[in-house]
Backbone as a ProteinNet text record, in pm:
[ID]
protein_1_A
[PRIMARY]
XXXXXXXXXXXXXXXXXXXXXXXXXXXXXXXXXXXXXXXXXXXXXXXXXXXXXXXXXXXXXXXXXXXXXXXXXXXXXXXXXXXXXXXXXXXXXXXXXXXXXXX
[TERTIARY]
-2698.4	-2701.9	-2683.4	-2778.8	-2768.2	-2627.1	-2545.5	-2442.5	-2309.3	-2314.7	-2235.1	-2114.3	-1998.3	-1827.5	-1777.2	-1734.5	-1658.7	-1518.6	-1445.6	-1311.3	-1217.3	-1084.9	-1031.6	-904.4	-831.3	-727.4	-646.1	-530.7	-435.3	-314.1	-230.2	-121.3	-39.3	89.5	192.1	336.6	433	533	642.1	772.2	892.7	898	850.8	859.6	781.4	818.8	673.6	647.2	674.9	581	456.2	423.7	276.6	165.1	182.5	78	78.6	187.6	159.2	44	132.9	-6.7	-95.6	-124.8	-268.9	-354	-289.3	-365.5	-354.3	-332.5	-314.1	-463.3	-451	-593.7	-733.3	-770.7	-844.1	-878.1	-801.2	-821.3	-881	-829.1	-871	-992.4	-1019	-1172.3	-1292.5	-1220.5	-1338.1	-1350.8	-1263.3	-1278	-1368.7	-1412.1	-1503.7	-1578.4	-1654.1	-1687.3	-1722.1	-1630.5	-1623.4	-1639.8	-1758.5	-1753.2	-1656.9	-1594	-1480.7	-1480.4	-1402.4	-1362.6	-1253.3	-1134.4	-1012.8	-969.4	-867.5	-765.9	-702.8	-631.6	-434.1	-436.9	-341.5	-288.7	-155.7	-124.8	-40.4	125.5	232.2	336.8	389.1	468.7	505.2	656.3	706	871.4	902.2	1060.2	1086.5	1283	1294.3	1469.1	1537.8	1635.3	1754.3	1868.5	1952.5	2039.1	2157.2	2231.9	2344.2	2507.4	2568.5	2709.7	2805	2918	2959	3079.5	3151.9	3271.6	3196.3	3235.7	3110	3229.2	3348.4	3385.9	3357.9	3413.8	3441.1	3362	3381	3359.6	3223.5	3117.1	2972.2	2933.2	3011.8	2984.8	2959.8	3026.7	3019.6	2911.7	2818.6	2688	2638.3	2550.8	2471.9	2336.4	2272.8	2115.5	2036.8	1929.7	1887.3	1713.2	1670.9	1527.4	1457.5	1349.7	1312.1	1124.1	1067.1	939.1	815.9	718	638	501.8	464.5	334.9	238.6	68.1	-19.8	-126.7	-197.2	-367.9	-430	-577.3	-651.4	-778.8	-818.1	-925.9	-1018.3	-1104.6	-1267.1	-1328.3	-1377.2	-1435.8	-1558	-1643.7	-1765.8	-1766.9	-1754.7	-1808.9	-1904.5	-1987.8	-2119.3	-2106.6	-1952.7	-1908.5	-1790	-1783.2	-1625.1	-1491.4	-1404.4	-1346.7	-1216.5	-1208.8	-1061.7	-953.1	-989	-909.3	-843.6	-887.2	-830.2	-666.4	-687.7	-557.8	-473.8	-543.9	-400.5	-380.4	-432	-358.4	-255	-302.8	-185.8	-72.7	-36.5	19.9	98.6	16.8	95.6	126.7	210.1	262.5	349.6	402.4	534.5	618.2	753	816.7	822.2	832.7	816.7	655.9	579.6	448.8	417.1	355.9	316.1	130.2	110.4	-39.6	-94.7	-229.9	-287.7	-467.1	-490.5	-634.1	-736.6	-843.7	-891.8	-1053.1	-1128	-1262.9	-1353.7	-1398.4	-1510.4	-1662.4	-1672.8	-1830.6	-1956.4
-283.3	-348.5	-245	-286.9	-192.7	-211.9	-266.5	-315.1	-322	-269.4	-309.3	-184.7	-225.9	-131.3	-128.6	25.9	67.3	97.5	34.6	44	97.1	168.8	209.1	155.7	71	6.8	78.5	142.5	183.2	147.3	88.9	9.9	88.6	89.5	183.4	80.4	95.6	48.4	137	76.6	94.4	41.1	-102.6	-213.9	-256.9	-290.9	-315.7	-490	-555.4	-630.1	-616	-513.6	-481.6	-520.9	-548.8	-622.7	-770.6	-822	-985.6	-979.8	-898.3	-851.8	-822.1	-699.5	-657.8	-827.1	-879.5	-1004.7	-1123.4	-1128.2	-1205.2	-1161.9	-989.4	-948.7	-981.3	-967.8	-959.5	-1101.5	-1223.5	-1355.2	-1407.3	-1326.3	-1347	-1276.9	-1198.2	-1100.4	-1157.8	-1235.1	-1331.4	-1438	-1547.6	-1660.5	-1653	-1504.4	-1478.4	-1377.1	-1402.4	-1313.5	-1183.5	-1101.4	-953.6	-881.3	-780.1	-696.5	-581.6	-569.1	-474.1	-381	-284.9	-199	-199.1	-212.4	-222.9	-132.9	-48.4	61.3	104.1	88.9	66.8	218.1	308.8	361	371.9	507.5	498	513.1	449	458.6	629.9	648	777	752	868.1	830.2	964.8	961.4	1057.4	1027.1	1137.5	1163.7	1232.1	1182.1	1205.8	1226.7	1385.2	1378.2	1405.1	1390.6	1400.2	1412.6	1512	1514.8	1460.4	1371.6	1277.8	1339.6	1429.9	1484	1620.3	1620.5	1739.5	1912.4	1872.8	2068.6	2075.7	2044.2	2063	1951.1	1964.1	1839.1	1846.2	1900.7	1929.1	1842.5	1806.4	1713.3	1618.2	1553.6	1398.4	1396.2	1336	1328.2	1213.3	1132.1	1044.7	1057	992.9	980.6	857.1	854.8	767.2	782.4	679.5	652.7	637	687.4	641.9	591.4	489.5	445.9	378.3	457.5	398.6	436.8	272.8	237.2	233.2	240.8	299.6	216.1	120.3	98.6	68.1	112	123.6	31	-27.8	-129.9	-53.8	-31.5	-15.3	-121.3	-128.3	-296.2	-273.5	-361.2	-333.8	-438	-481.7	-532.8	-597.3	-683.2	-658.1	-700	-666.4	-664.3	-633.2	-611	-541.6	-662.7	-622.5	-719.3	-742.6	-843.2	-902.7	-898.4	-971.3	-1021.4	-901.2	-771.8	-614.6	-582.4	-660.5	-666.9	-730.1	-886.3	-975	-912.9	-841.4	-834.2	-716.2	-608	-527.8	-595.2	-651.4	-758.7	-849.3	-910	-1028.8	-978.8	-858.5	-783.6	-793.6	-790.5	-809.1	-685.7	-676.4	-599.5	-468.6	-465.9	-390.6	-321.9	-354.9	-318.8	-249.7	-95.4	-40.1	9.9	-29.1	-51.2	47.1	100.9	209.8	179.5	163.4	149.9	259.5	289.9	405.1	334.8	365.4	356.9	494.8	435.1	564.3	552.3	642	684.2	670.8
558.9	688.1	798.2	907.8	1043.6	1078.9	1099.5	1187.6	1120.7	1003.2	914.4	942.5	943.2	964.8	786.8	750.2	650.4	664.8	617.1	657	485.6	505.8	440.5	464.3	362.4	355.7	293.7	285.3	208	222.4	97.2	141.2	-3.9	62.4	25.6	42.7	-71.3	-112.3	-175.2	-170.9	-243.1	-336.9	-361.6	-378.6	-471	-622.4	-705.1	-651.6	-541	-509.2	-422.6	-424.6	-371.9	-418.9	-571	-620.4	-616.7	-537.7	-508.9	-384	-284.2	-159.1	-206.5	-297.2	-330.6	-355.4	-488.6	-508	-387.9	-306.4	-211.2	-115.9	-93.3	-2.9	-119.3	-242.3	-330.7	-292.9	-308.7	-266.4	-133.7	-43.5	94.9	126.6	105.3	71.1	15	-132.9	-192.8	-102.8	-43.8	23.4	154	165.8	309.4	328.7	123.8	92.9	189.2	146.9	211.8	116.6	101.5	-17.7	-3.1	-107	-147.6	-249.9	-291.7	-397.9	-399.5	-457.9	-497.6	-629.3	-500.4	-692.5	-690.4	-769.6	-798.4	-858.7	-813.7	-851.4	-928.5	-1023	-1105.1	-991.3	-1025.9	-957.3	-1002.7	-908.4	-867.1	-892.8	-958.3	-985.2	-941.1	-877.3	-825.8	-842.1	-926.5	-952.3	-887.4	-837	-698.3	-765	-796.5	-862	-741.4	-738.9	-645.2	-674.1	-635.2	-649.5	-615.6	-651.3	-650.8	-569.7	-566.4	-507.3	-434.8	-294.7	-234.2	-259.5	-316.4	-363	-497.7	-590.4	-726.9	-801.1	-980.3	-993	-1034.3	-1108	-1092.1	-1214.1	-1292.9	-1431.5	-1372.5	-1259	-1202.9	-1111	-1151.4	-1053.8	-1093.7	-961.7	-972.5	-966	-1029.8	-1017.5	-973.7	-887.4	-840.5	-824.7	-882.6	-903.9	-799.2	-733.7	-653.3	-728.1	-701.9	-741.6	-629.8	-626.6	-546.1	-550.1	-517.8	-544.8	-427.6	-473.8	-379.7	-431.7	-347.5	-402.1	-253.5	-284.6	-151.8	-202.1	-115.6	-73	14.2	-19.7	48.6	48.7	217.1	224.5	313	293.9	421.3	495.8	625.1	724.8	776	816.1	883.4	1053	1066	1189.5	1247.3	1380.4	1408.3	1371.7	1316.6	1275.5	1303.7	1411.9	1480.4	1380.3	1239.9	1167.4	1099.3	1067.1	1013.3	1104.9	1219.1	1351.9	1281.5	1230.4	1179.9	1071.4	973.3	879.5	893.9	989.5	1006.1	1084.4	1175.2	1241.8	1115	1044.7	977.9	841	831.6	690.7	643.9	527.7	493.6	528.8	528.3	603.9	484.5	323.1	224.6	203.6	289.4	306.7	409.3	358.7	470.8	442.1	562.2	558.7	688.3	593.4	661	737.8	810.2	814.7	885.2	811.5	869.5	849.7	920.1	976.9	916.8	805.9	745.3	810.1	855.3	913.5	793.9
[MASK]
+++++++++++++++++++++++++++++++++++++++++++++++++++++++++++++++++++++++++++++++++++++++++++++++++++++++

């Protein structure tokens, strides 16, 4: 299509409920029909070791997990689209959402 907008969705979490959102946009995409590509990446783990008493004491330490998840949506358009606003606008607060405009 002449007229048609490519957009790049990337949505980023702490939170393994990202895939309730992911399936929530996959749903809303089909219902108006919007063609898409959708893909989940593997979660990212990251170990936080830390000392529990800040002089002495180096046996006693804590560790703390950190995990986070990443999947991006490629979608096409066949017009400029108001509604790309609400969804950054109407997000959950554990959701952080990226949108970029591919040429």
């Amino acid at each position: 299509m002449k007229n048609s907008f490519f957009f790049k969705i990337i949505v980023k979490s702490i939170n393994n409920r990202l895939f309730l959102y992911s399936n929530f946009l996959v749903n809303l995409f089909n219902r108006l029909d919007i063609s898409f590509r959708f893909f989940s990446f593997p979660k990212r783990k990251k170990i936080i070791t830390l000392l529990k008493s800040p002089h002495v004491n180096k046996k006693s330490r804590e560790q703390f997990l950190l995990e986070k998840y990443k999947c991006v949506f490629f979608i096409k358009f066949p017009i400029k689209a108001l509604f790309l606003k609400f969804l950054l606008i109407n997000k959950p607060k554990f959701i952080k959402l990226i949108l970029k405009r591919i040429v």
